[in-house]
N, C-alpha and C positions, 0 to 999 in steps of 0.2 A: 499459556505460560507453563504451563504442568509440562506440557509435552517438550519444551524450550529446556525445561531442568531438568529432563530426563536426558535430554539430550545432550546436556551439559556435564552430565555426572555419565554418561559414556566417553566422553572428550575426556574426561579427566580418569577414567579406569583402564582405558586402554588405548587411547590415542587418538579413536577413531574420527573418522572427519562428518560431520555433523553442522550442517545448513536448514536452519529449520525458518521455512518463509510464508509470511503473513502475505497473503494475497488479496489484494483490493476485489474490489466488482471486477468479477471477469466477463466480459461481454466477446461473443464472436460477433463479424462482420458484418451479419444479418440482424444484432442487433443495433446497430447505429442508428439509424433514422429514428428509433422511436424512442431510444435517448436524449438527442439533438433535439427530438420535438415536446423534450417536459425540459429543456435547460430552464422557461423562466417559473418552473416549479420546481424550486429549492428547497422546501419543507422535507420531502420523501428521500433524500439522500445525507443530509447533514449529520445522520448518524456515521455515514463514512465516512464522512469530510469531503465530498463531493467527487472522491478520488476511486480510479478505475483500471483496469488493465486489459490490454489486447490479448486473447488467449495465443495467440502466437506468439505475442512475448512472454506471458508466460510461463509457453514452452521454450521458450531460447533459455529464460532464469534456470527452469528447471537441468537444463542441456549443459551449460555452462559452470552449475554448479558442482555437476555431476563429474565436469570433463577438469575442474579447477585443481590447480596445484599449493591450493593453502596451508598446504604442509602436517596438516591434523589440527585443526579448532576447530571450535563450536560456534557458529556465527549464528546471530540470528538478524534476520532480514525482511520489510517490509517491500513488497514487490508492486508496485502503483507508478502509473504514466507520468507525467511530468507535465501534466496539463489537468482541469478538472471538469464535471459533468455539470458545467453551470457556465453561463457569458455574465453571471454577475463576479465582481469584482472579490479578491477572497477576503478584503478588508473589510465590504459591505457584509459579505456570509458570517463574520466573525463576530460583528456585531448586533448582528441580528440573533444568531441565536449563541450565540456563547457571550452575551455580556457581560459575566465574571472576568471574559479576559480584560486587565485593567491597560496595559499599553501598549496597543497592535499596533503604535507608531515604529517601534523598535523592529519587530517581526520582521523575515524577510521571507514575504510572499509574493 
């Protein structure tokens, strides 16, 4: 976050453009299989929210943010797949260990 408000108080001194992106588990290629083979162990990743990134994407994030025409802001950016590193359900994960959340009915996971 420090590094976000640093970033943010450049955007605001000089204009500059300023993308500061939170990157999931970055896993290359070689490591899939042995992801896939701890999906029904959910304990070890629920600190990230079971959420991952392909380092090629996020080299494309990186590529894209760099090539973008956002006109000078300060964006900040959570960069994660769109799928997660578990076959259990994210309403089951939610519940299991985040039972403060009181109504995962509403959620749109």
């Amino acid at each position: 976050m420090v590094n976000e408000l640093t970033g943010d108080m450049f955007f605001r001194r000089s204009g500059m453009r300023v993308f500061s992106m939170r990157f999931s588990h970055i896993l290359t290629p070689g490591q899939y299989a042995k992801e896939i083979s701890l999906f029904t162990d959910t304990s070890h990743r629920h600190r990230i929210l079971w959420s991952y990134i392909d380092v090629r994407d996020a080299a494309t994030a990186c590529r894209l943010a760099i090539e973008s025409s956002n006109g000078g802001r300060s964006m900040q950016l959570d960069i994660t797949a769109n799928d997660m590193l578990s076959n259990v359900r994210s309403e089951e994960l939610t519940r299991e260990y985040y039972p403060e959340v009181s109504d995962i009915s509403r959620m749109k996971l």
